[in-house]
C-alpha positions in Angstrom: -10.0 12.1 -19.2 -12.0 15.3 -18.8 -12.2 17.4 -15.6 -16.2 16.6 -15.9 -15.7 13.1 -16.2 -13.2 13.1 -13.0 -15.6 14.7 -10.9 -18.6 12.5 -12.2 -16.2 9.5 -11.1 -15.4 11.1 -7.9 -19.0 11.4 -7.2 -19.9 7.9 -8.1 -17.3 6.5 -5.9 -18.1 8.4 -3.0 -22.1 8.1 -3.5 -20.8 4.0 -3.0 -18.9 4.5 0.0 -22.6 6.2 1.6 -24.5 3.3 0.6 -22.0 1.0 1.6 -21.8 2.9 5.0 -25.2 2.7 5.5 -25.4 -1.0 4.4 -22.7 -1.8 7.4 -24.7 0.1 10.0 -27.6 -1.9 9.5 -25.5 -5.1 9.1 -25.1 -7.4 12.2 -21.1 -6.5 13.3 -18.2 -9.5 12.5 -19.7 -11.5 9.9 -16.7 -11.9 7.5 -15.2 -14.7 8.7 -11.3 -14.7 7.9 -8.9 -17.9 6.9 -4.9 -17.9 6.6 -3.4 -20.1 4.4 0.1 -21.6 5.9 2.2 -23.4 4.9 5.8 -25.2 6.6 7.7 -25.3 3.0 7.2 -23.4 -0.6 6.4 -25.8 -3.1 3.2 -27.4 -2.0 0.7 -25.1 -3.9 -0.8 -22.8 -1.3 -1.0 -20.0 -3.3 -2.6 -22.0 -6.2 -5.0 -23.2 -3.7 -6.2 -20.3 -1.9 -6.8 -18.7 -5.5 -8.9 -21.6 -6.5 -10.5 -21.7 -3.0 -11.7 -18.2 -3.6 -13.6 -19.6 -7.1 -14.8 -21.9 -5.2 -16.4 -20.2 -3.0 -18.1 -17.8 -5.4 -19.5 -20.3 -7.3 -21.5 -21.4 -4.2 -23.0 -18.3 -3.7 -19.7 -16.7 -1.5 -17.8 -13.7 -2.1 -14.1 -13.8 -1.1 -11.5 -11.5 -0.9 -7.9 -12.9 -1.2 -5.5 -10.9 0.4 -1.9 -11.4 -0.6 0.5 -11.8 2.2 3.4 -13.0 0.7 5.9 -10.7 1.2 8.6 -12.7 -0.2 7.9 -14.7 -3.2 4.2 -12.8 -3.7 2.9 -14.7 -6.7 -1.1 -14.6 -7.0 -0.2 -12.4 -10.6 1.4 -14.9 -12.1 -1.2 -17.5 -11.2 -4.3 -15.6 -12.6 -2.8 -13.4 -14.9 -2.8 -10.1 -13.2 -0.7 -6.9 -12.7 -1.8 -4.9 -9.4 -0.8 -1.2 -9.9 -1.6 -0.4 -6.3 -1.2 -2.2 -3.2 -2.2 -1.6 0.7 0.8 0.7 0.6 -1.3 3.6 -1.2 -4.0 3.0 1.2 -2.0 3.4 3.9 -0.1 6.7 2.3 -3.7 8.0 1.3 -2.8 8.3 -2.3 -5.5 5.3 -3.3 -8.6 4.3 -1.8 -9.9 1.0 -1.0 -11.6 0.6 -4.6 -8.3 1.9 -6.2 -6.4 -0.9 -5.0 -8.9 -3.9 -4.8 -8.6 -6.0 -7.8 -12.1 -7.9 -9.3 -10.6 -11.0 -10.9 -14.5 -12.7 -11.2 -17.6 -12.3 -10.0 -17.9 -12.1 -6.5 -13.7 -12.5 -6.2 -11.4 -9.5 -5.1 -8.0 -9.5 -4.7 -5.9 -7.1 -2.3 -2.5 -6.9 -2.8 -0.6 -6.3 0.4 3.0 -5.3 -0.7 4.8 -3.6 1.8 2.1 -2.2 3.1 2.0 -5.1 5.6 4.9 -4.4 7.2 4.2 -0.9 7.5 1.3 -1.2 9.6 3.4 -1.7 12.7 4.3 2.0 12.1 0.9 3.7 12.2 0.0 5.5 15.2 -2.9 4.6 17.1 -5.3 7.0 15.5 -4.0 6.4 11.7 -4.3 2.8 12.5 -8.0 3.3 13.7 -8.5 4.9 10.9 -7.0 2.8 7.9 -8.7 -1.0 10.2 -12.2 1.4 9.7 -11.3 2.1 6.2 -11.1 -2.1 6.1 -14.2 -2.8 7.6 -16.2 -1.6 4.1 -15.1 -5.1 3.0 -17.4 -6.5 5.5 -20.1 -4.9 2.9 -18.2 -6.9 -0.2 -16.9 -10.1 1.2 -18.7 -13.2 3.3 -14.4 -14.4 3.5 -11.4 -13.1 3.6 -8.6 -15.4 2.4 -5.1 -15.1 3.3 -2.2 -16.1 1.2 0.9 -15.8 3.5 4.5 -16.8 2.7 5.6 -20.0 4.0 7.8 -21.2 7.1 7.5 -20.3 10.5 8.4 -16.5 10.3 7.0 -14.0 13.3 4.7 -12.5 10.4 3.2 -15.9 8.9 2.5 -16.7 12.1 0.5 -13.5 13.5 -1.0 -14.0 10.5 -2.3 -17.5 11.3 -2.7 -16.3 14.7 -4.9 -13.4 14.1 -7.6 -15.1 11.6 -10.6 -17.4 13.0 -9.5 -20.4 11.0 -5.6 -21.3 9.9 -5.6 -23.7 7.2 -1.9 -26.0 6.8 -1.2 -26.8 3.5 1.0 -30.1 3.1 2.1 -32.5 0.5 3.0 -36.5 1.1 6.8 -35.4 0.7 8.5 -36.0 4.1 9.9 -33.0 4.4 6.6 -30.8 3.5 4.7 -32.9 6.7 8.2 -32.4 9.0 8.0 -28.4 7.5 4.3 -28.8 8.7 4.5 -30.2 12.1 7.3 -27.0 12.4 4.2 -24.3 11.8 1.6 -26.8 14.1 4.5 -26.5 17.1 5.9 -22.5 16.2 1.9 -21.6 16.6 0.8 -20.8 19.8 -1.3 -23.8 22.1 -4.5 -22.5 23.1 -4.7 -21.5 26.6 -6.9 -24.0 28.9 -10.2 -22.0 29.2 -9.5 -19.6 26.1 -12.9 -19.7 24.7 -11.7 -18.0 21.3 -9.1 -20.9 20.6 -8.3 -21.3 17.2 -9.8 -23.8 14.4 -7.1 -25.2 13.0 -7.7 -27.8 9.6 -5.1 -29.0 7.2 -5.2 -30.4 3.7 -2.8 -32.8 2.2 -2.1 -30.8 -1.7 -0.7 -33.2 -4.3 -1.7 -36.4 -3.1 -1.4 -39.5 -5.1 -4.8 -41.0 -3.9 -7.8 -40.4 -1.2 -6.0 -42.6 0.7 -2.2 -41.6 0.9 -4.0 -38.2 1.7 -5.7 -40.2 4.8 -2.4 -41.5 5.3 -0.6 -38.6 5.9 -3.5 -36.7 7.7 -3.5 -39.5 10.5 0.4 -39.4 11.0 -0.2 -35.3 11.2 -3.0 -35.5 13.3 -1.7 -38.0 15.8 2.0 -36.7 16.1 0.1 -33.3 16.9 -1.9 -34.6 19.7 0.4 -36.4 21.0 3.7 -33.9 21.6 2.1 -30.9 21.0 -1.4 -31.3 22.1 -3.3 -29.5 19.7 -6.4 -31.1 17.7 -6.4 -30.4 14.2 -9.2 -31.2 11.7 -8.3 -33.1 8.2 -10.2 -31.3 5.8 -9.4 -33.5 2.7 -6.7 -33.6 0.2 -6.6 -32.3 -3.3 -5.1 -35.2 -6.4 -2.1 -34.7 -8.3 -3.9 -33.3 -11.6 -2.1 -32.4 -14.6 -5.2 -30.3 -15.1 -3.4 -27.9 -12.7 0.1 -27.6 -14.1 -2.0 -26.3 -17.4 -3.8 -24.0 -15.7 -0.5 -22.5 -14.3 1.0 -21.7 -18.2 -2.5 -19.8 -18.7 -2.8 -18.0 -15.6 -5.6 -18.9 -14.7 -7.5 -20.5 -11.8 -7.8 -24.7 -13.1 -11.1 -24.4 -11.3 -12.7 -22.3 -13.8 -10.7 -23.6 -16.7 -10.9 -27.3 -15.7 -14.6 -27.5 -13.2 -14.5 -31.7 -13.7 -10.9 -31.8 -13.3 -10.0 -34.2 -9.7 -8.0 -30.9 -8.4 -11.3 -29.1 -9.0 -13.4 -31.8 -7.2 -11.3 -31.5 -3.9 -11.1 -28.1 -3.5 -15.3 -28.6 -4.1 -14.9 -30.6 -1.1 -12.4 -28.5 0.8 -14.8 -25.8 0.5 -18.1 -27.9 1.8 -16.0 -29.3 4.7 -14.9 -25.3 5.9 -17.6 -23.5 4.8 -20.6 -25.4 4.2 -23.1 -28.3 5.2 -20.9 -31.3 4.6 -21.4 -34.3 7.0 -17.8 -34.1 7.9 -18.1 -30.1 8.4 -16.3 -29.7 11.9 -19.0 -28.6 14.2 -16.3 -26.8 17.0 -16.0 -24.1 14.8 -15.9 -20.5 16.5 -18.2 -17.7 15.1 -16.4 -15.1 12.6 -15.5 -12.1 14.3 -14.8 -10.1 11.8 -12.4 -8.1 9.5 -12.2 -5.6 12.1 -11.4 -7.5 14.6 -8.9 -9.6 12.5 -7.0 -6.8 11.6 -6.7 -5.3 15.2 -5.1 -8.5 16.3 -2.7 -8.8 13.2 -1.4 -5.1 14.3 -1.1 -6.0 18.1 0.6 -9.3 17.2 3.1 -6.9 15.0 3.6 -4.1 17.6 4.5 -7.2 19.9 7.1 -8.5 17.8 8.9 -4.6 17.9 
């Protein structure tokens, strides 16, 4: 690439960053609303289903940025066919910017790899911190969402995660031990406070289930178990079907919701999406306002420099 060509590039990407600054000043403050996707045991598809989530949404006029937070088993490449050069890592270190590292997987769907770079955020001081949250914030100008993919179990970092987003969504199957693995993250998360008028939405969806009703099954069980000994309330927000449709997907690497839209998989994460995001009848109507990426990110680093 020619030195012209560089510094026509360079120009283009920082003429963006000026409209995009100017688009956020004039923008009402906390409107991305963010979701972490948890899960008690690996195995039940939550990676597969906040990938799909995110077509989801863009096909009804959203745009979502899926942040991988996986640290352990990441695996959102192998699921859409993807290699991410760059994660928040260079971000962090300066050598990337935010465009650098952001990958565009469809139309109106981003994907930010998070790599080590999570961990290292517990390591910034203050004013590098400030600086890398406001560097953040220009997805406000991008996204409506912000998904999070996080690893699964009851770790100190899945759960800041969970603890720092305005809505956690528990992803279970009908196996016993995926719902006793779930009922592990609903106890390991904090109770709201009496009073606390920023307590969390929490929903779960039962993945893989052999019919609307073993889903309805299993939600009741999981609903009732935590109201009763843990005395949280926790909103069913549907369950996906076992589909074949999505093992297929899978060996393409790519999300089943664009290759397969009729497929049953496809039809409940439809649903999914309408119950947590839109104007279904069921829609929980409790829901606290989005506060923002900002905001979301400043309470994932003080839940980290708490666990030091």
């Amino acid at each position: 690439m020619s030195e012209s060509t560089l510094l026509i590039s360079d120009q283009a990407k920082e003429l963006r960053r000026i409209v995009e600054r100017h688009k956020r000043e004039n923008r009402a403050p906390g409107s991305l609303r963010t979701v972490t996707i948890i899960s008690g045991k690996g195995g039940v598809g939550k990676s597969n289903l906040s990938l799909n989530l995110a077509c989801a949404l863009a096909e009804g006029g959203k745009k979502a940025v899926l942040l991988d937070a996986d640290l352990g088993l990441a695996n959102l490449d192998m699921l859409c066919g993807i290699t991410a050069k760059y994660n928040l890592t260079h971000l962090i270190d300066g050598s990337r910017t935010l465009d650098d590292i952001l990958i565009e997987l469809k139309r109106d769907v981003w994907i930010l790899p998070g790599g080590s770079g999570l961990k290292e955020l517990a390591d910034l001081d203050q004013t590098r911190l400030m600086e890398l949250i406001d560097t953040l914030g220009f997805l406000e100008d991008r996204a409506d969402i912000l998904l999070v993919d996080t690893g699964a179990g009851i770790h100190k970092g899945v759960l800041t995660f969970a603890e720092a987003a305005d809505t956690a969504l528990l992803v279970t199957t009908p196996e016993p031990t995926a719902i006793r693995d779930a009922y592990g993250v609903l106890k390991a998360l904090k109770a709201p406070e009496e009073g606390d008028t920023a307590k969390k939405s929490i929903y779960f969806v039962v993945n893989m289930a052999g019919s609307e009703g073993e889903g309805l099954e299993v939600a009741n069980r999981l609903r009732m178990a935590a109201s009763q000994f843990l005395g949280l309330s926790i909103e069913y927000a549907g369950c996906v079907l076992k589909d074949h449709s999505v093992e297929q997907a899978v060996r393409f690497r790519k999300p089943f919701y664009q290759l397969y839209p009729d497929s049953p998989a496809a039809a409940g994460v439809r649903r999914l999406v309408e119950i947590l995001f839109g104007t279904s009848a069921r829609k929980h109507t409790d829901v606290n306002p989005p506060r923002g990426l900002k905001a979301f990110f400043s309470r994932l680093t003080r839940g980290y420099f708490l666990e030091r």
